[in-house]
Rosetta silent file (secondary structure, phi, psi, omega in degrees, C-alpha in Angstrom):
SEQUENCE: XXXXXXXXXXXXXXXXXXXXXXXXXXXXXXXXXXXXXXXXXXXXXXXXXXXXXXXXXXXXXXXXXXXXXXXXXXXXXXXXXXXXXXXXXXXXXXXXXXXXXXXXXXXXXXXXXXXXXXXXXXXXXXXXXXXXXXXXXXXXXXXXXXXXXXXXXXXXXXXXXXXXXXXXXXXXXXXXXXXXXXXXXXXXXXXXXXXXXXXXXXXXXXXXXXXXXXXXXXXXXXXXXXXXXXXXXXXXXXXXXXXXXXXXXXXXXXXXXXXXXXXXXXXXXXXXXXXXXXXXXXXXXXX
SCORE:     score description
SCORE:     0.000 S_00000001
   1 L     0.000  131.744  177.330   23.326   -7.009   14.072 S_00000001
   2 E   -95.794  143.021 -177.765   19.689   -6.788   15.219 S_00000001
   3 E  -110.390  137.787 -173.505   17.305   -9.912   14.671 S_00000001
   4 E  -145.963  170.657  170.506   14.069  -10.008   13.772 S_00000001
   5 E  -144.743 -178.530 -152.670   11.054  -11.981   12.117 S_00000001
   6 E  -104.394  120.091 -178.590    8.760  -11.979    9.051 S_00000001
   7 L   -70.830  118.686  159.400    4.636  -12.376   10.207 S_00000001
   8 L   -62.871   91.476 -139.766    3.858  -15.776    8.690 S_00000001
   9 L   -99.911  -38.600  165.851    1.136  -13.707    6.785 S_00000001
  10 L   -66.353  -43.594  173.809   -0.287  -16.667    4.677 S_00000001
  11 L   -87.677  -32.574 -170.282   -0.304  -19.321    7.835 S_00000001
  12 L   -66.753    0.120  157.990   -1.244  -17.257   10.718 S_00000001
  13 L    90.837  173.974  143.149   -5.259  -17.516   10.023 S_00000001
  14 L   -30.154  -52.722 -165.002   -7.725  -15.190   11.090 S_00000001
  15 L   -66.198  112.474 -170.648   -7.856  -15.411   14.847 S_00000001
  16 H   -73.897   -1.329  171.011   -6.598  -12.050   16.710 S_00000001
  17 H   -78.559  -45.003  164.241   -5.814  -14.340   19.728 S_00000001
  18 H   -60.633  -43.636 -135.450   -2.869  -16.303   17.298 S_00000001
  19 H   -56.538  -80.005  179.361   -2.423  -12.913   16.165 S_00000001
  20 H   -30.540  -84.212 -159.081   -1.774  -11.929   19.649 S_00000001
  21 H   -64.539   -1.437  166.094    0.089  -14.707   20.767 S_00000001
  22 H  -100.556  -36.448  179.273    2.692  -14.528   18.089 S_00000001
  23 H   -77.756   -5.480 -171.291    3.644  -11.333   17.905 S_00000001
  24 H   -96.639    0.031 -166.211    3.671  -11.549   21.778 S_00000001
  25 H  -106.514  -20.226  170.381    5.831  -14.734   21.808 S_00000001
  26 H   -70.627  -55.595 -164.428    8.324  -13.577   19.283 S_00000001
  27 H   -62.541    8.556 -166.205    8.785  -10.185   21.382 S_00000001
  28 H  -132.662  -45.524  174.920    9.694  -12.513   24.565 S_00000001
  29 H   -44.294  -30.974 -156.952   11.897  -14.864   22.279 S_00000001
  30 L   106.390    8.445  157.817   13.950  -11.200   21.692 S_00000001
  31 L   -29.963  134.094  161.976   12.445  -10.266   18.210 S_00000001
  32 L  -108.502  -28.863  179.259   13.684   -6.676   17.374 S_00000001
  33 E  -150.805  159.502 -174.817   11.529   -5.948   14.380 S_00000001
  34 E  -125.760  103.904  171.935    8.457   -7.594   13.116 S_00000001
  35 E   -89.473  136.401  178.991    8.253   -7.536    9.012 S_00000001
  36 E  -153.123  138.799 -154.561    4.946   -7.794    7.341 S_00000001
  37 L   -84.219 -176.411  156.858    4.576   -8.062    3.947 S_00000001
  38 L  -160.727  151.713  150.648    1.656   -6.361    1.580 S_00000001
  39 L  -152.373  153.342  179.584   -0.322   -6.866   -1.302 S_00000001
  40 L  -115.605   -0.730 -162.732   -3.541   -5.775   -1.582 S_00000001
  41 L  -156.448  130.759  143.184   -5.041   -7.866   -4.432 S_00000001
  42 L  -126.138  144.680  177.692   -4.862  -11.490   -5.797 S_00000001
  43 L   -74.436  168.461 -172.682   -5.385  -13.023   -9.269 S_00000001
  44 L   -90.273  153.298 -176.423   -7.840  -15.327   -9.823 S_00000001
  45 L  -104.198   29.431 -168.196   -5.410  -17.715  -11.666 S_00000001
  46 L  -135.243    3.702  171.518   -8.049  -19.105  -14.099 S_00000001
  47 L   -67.470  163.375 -174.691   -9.119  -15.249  -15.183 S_00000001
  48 L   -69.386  142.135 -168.530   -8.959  -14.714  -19.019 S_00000001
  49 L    91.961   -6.886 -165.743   -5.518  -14.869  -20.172 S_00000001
  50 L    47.647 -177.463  166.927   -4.316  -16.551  -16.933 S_00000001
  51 L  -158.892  139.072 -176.174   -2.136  -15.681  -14.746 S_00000001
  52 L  -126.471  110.483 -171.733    1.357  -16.235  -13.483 S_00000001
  53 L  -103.747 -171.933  157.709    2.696  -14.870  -10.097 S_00000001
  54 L   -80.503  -36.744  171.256    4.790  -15.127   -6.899 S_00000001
  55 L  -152.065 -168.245 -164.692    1.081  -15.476   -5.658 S_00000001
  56 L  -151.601 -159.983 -167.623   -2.517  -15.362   -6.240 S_00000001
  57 L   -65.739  -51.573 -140.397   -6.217  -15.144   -4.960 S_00000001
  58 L   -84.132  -10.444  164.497   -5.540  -17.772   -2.663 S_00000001
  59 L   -74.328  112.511  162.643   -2.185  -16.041   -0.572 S_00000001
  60 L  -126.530  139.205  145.232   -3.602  -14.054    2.186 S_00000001
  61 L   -62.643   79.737  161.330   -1.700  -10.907    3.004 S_00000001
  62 L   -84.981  145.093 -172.793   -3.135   -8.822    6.140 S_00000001
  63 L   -32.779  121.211 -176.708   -3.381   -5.103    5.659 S_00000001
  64 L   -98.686   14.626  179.365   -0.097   -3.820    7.481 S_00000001
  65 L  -106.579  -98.680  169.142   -0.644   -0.329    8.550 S_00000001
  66 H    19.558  -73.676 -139.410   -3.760   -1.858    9.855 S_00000001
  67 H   -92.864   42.345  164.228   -3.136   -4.819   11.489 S_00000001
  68 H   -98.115   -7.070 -175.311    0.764   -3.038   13.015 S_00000001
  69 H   -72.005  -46.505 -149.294   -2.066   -0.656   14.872 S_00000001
  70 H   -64.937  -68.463  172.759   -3.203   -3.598   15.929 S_00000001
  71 H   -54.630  -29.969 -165.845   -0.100   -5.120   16.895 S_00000001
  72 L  -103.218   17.763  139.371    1.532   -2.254   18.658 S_00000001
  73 L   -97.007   42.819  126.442   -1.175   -2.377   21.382 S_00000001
  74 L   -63.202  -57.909 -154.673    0.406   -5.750   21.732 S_00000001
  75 L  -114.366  152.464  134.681    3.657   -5.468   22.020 S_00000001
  76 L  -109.782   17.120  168.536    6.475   -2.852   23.610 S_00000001
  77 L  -155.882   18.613  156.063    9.856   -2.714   22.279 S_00000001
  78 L   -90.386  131.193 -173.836    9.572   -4.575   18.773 S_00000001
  79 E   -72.284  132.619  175.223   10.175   -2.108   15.974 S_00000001
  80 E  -115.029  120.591  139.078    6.993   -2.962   13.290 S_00000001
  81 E  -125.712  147.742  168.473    8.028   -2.958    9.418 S_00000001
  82 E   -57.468  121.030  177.205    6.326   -2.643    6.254 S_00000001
  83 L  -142.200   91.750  -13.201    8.521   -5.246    3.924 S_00000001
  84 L  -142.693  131.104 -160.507    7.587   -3.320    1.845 S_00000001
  85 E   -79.157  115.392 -167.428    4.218   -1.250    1.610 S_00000001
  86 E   -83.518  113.662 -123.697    3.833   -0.874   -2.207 S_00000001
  87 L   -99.873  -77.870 -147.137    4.057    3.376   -1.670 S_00000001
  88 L   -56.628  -25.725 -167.945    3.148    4.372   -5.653 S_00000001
  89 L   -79.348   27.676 -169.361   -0.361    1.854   -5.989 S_00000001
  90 L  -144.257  157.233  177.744   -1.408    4.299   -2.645 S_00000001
  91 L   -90.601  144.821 -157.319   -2.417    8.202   -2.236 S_00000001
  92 L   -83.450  -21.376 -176.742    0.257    9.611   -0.791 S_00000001
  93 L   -82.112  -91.572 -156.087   -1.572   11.804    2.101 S_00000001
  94 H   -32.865  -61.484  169.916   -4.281    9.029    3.522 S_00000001
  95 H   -21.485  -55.315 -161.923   -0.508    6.784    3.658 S_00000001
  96 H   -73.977  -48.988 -170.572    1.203   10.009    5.781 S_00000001
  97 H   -49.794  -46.080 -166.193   -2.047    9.882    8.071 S_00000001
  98 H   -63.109  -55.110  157.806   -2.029    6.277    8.436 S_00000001
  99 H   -38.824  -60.579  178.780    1.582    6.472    9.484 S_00000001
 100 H   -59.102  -41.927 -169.419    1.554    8.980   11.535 S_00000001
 101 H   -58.714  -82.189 -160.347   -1.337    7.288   13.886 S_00000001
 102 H   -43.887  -42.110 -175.256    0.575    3.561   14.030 S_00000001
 103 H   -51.233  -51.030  165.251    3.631    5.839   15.023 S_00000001
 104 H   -72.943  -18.270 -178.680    2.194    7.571   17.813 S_00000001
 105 H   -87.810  -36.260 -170.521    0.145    4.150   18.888 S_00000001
 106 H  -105.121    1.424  131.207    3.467    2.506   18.892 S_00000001
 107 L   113.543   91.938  163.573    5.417    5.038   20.447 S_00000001
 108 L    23.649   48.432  153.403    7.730    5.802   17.365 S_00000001
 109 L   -81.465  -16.776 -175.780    8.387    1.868   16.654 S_00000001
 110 L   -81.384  138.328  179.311    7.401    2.156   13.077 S_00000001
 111 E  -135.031  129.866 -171.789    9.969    1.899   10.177 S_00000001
 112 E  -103.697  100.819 -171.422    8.278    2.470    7.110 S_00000001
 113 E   -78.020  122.598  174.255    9.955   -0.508    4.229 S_00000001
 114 E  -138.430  146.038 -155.376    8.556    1.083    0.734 S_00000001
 115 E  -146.201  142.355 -179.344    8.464   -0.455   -2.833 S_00000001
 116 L   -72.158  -39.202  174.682    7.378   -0.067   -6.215 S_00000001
 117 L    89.459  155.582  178.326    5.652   -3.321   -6.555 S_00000001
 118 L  -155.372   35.453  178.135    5.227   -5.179   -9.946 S_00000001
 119 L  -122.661   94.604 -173.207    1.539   -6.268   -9.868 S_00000001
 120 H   -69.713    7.991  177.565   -0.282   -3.859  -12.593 S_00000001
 121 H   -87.673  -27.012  151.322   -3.523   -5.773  -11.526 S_00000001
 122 H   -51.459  -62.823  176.824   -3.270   -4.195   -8.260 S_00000001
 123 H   -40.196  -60.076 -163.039   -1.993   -0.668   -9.700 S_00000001
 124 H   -76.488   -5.119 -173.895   -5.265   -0.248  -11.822 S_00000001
 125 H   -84.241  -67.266  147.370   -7.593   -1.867   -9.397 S_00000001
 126 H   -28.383  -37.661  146.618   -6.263    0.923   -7.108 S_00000001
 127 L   105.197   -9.269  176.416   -7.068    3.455   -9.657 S_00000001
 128 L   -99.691  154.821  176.448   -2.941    4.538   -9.761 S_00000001
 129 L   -62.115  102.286  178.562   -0.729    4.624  -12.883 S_00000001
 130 H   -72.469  -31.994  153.211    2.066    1.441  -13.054 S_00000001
 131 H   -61.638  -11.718 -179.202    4.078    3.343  -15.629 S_00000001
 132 H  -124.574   30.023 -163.381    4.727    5.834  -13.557 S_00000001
 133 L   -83.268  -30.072  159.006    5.631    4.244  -10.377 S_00000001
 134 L   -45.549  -77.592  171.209    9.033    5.057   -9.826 S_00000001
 135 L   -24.625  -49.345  138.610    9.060    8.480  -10.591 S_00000001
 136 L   -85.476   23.983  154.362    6.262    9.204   -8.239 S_00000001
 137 L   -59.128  -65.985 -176.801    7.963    7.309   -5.525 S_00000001
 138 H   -66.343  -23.104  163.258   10.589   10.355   -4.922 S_00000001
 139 H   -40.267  -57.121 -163.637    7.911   12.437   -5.152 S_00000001
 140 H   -85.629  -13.912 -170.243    5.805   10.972   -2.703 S_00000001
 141 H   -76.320  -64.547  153.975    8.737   10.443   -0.611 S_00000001
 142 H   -41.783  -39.135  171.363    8.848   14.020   -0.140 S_00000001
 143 H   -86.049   -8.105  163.245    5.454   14.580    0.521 S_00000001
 144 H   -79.751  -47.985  166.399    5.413   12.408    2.990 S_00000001
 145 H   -36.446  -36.475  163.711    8.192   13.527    5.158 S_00000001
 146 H   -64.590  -71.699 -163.086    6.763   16.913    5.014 S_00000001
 147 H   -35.362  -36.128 -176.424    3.313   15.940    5.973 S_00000001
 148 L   -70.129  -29.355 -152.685    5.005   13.926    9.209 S_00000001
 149 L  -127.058   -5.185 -179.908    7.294   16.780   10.630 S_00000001
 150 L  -117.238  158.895  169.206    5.288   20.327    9.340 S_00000001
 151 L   -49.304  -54.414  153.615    2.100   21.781   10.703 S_00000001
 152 L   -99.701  110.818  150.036    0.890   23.193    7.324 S_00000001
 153 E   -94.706  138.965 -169.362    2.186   22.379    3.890 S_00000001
 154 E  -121.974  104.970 -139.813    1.845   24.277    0.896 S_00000001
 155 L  -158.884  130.006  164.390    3.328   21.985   -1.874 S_00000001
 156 L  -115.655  135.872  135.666    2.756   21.783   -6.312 S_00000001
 157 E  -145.691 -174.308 -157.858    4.591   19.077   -7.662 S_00000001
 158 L   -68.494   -9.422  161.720    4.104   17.318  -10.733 S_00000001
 159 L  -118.392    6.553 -149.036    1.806   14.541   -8.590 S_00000001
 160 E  -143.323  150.531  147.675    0.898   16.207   -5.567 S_00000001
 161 L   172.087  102.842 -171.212   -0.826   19.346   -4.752 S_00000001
 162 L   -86.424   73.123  -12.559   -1.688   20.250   -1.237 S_00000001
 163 E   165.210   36.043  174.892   -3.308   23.773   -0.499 S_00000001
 164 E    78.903   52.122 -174.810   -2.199   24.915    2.990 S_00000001
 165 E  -146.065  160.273  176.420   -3.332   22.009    4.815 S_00000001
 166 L  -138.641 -179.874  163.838   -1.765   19.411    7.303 S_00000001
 167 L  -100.887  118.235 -153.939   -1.907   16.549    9.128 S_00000001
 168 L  -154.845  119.944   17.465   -2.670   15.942   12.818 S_00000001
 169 L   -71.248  161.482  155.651   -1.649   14.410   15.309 S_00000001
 170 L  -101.900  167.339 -170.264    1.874   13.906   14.034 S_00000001
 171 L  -111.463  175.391 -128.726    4.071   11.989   15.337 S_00000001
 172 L  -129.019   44.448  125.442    6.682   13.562   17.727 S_00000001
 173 L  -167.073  147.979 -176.507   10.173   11.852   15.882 S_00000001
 174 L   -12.473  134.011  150.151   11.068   11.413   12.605 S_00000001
 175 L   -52.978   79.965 -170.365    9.505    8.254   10.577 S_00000001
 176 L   -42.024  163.609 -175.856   12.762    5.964    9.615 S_00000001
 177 E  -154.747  104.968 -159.628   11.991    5.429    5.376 S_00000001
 178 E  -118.753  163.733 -157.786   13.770    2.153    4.089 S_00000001
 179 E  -134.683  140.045  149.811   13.480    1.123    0.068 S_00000001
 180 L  -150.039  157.271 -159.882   13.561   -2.115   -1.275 S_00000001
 181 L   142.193  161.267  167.583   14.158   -3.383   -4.545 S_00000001
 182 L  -128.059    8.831 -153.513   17.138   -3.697   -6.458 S_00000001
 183 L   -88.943  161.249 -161.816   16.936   -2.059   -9.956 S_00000001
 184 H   -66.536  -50.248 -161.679   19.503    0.911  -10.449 S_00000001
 185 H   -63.252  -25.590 -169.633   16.661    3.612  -10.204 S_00000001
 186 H   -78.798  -42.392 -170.640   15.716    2.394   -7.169 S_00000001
 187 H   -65.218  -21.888  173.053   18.863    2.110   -5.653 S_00000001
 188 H  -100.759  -10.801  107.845   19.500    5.909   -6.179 S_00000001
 189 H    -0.305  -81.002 -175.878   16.503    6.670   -4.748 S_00000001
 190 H   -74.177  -14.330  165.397   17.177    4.972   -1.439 S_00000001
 191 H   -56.761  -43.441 -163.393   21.038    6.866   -1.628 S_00000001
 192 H   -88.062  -42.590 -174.444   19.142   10.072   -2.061 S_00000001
 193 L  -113.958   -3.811 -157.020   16.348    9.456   -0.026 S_00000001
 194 L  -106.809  157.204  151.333   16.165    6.660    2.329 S_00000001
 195 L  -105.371   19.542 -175.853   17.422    5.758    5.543 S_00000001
 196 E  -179.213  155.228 -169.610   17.686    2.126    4.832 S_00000001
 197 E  -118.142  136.340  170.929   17.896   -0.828    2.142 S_00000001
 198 E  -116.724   79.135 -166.496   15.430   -4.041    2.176 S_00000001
 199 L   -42.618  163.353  157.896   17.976   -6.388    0.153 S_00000001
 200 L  -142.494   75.459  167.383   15.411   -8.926   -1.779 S_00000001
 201 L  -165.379 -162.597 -141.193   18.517  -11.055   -2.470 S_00000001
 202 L  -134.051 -154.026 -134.529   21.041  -13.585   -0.958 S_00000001
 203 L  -149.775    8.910 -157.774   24.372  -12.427    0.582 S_00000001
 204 L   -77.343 -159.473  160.115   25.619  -12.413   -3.002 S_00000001
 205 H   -39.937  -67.388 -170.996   28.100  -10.431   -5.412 S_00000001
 206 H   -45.384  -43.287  178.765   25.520   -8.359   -6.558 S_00000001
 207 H   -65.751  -26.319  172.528   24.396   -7.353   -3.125 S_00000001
 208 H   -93.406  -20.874  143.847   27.630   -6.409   -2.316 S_00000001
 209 H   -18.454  -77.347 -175.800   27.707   -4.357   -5.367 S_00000001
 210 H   -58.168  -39.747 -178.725   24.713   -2.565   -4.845 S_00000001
 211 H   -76.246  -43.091 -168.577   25.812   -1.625   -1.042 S_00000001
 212 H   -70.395  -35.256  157.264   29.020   -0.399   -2.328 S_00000001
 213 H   -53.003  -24.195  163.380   27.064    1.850   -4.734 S_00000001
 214 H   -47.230  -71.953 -163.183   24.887    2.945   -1.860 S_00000001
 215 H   -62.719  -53.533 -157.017   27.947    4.307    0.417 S_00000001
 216 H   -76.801   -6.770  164.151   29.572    5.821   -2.324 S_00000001
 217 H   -84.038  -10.681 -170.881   26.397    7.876   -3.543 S_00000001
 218 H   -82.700  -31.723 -164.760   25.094    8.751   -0.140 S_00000001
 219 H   -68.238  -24.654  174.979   28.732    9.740    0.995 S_00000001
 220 H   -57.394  -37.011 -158.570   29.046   11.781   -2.436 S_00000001
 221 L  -102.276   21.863  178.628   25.716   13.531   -1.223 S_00000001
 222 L    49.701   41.729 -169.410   27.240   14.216    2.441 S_00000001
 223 L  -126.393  138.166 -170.702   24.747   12.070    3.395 S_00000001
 224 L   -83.984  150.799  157.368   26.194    9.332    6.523 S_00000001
 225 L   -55.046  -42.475 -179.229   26.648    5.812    6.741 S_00000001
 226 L   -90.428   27.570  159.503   26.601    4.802    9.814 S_00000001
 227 L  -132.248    7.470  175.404   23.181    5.857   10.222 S_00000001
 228 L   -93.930  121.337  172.807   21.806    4.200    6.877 S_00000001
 229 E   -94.984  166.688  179.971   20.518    0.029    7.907 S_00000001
 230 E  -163.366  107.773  165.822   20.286   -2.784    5.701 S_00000001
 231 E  -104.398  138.028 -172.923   18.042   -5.195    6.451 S_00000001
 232 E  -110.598  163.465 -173.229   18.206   -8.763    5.108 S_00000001
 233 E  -122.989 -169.474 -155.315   15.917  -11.751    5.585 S_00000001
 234 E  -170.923  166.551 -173.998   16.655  -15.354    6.156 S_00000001
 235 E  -147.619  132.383 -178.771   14.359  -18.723    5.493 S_00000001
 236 L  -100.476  -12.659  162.851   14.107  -21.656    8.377 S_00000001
 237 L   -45.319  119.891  157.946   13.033  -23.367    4.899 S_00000001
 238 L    89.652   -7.046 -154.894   16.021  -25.478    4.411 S_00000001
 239 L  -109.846  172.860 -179.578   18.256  -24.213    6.491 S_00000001
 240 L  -118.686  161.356  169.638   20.719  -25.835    9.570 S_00000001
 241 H   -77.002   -9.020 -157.822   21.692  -24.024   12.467 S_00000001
 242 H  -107.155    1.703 -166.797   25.075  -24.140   10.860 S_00000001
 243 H   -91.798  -42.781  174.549   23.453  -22.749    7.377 S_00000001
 244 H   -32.057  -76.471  170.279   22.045  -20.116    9.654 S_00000001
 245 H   -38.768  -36.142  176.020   25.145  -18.844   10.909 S_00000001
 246 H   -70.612  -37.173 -159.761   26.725  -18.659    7.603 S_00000001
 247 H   -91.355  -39.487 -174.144   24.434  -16.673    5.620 S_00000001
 248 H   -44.229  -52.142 -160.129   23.952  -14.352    8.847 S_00000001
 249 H   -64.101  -50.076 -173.604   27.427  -13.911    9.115 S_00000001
 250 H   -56.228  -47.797 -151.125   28.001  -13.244    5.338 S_00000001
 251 H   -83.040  -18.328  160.431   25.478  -10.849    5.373 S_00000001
 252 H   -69.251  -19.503 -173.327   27.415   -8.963    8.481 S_00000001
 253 H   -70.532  -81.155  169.916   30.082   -8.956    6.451 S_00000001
 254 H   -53.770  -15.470  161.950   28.527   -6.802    3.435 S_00000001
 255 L   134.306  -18.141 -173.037   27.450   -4.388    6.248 S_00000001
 256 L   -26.996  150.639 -175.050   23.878   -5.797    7.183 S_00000001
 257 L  -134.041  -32.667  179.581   22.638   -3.904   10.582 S_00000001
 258 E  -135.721  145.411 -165.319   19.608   -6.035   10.463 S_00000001
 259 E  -136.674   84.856 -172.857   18.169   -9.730   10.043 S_00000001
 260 E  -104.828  149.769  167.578   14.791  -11.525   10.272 S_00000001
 261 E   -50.996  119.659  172.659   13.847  -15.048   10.119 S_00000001
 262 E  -112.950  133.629 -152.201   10.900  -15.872    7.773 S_00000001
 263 L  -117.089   13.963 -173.426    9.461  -19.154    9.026 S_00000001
 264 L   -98.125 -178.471 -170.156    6.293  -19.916    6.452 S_00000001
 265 L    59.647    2.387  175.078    6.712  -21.849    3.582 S_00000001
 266 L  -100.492   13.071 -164.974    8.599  -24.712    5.908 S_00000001
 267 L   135.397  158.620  175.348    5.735  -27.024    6.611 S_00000001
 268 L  -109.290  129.257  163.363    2.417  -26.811    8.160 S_00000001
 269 L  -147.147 -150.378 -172.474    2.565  -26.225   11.959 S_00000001
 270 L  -113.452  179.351  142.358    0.798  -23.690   14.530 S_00000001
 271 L   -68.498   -6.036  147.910    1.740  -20.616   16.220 S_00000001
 272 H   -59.320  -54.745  170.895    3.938  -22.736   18.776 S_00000001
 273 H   -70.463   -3.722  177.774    5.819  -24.391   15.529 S_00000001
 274 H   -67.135  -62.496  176.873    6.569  -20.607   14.630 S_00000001
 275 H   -70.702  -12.904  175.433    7.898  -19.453   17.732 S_00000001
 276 H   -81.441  -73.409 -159.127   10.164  -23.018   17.935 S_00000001
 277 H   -37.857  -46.065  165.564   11.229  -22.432   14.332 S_00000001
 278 H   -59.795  -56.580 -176.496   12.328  -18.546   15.887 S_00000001
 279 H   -56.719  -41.643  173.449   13.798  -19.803   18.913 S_00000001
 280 H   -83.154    8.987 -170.448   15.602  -22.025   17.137 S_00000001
 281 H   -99.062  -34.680  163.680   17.287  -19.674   14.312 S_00000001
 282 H   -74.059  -22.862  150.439   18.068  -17.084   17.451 S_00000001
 283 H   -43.135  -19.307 -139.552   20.098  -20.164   18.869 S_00000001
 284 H  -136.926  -39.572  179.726   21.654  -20.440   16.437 S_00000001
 285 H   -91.704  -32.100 -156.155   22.722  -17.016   15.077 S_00000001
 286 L  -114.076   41.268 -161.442   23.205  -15.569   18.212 S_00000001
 287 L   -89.250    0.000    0.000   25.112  -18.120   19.593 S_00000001
């Protein structure tokens, strides 16, 4: 199992020198992947009608194809993912461009975590359709994958329609494509299309459910296992070094190939209480 951690995206401020010094302090702890979350919009929670979320105006979220550009003239061997860049609220081209650039800036470190999302204030603000977000996920799925590996594409589909045109530079291997979510449609999606699952659960029944539905549709579709990941998260909220181990372990168990720490939400500290809060959860797991 590879370890990894979640950019405290609400505490780390403004300053590209914390920026800097976290993503550069994790990759020297032994970070393997760097998760960064997205939304692009919060409500005001006093708008008419209110409003009731996971978050609000007042959660800040930096852009992550953005600031992973950012990051991956930072760093050199931490893999940066989207967990998970809400794919259908986005045009599906300006996305494959966007990719392709952090890919080639990070020398094909990026694994692209993608999601449906469930904030229609965001969809329509964005100008895309929230009823129809699924649907034009596999779509979009497709079109990206082309756009990354052909020079020209010539492509109708029922959301898409590109005219003999490409994208360039590309980047010069394949863009890993990992789903998260858990609702049945989704999960046959990421059988059919993905190379990886972003569990937004516990270690539980269900989770082990859901993986065993995984293997047996990708293996029905001759499509392999041992090259599909499933990454899980963790919370230094709460937790023991011996609470650590357990849920780590559990989640090795169900098949997990990957695991990062998310250390916000545990207290106000700095970037220095981040990287202790990391150091101490890789003490502790890898122990």
């Amino acid at each position: 199992m590879e370890f990894g951690v979640v950019l405290p995206h609400n505490e780390i401020g403004n300053d590209p020198g914390a920026l800097k010094a976290y993503v550069q302090g994790a990759e020297a702890l032994g970070a393997q992947q760097l998760l960064i979350y997205d939304h692009v919009l919060g409500a005001d929670p006093n708008r008419q009608g209110g409003w009731r979320g996971v978050y609000d105006k007042d959660i800040a979220f930096h852009e992550p194809l953005t600031t992973l550009a950012f990051i991956a003239a930072l760093t050199e061997t931490i893999e940066l993912v989207t967990t998970i860049l809400i794919l259908p609220q986005r045009q599906t081209v300006l996305v494959a461009k966007q990719v392709a650039e952090v890919a080639i800036l990070s020398n094909n470190r990026l694994r692209l975590g993608v999601g449906t999302g469930w904030n229609k204030i965001e969809y329509e603000a964005l100008n895309e359709d929230f009823s129809t977000r699924g649907v034009r996920q596999s779509e979009q799925i497709e079109v990206l994958r082309a756009l990354l590996s052909e020079e020209v594409l010539d492509y109708t589909g029922k959301y898409h329609r590109i005219d003999q045109a490409g994208i360039n530079p590309r980047p010069s291997k394949p863009v890993p494509i990992w789903f998260g979510g858990s609702a049945p449609a989704l999960i046959r999606r990421c059988a059919r299309l993905g190379d990886g699952w972003i569990p937004l659960m516990g270690p539980s029944p269900a989770a082990a459910e859901i993986i065993a539905a995984l293997r047996q549709q990708r293996e029905a579709a001759n499509k392999p296992w041992d090259q599909f990941s499933i990454l899980a998260q963790a919370q230094y909220a709460g937790g023991t070094p011996e609470r650590w181990q357990s849920h780590a372990e559990k989640w090795r168990g169900l098949g997990a190939t990957h695991m990062a720490i998310a250390t916000h939400n545990a207290g106000e500290t700095d970037v220095d209480g981040h990287l202790a809060r990391i150091e101490a959860y890789f003490k502790a797991v890898r122990s």
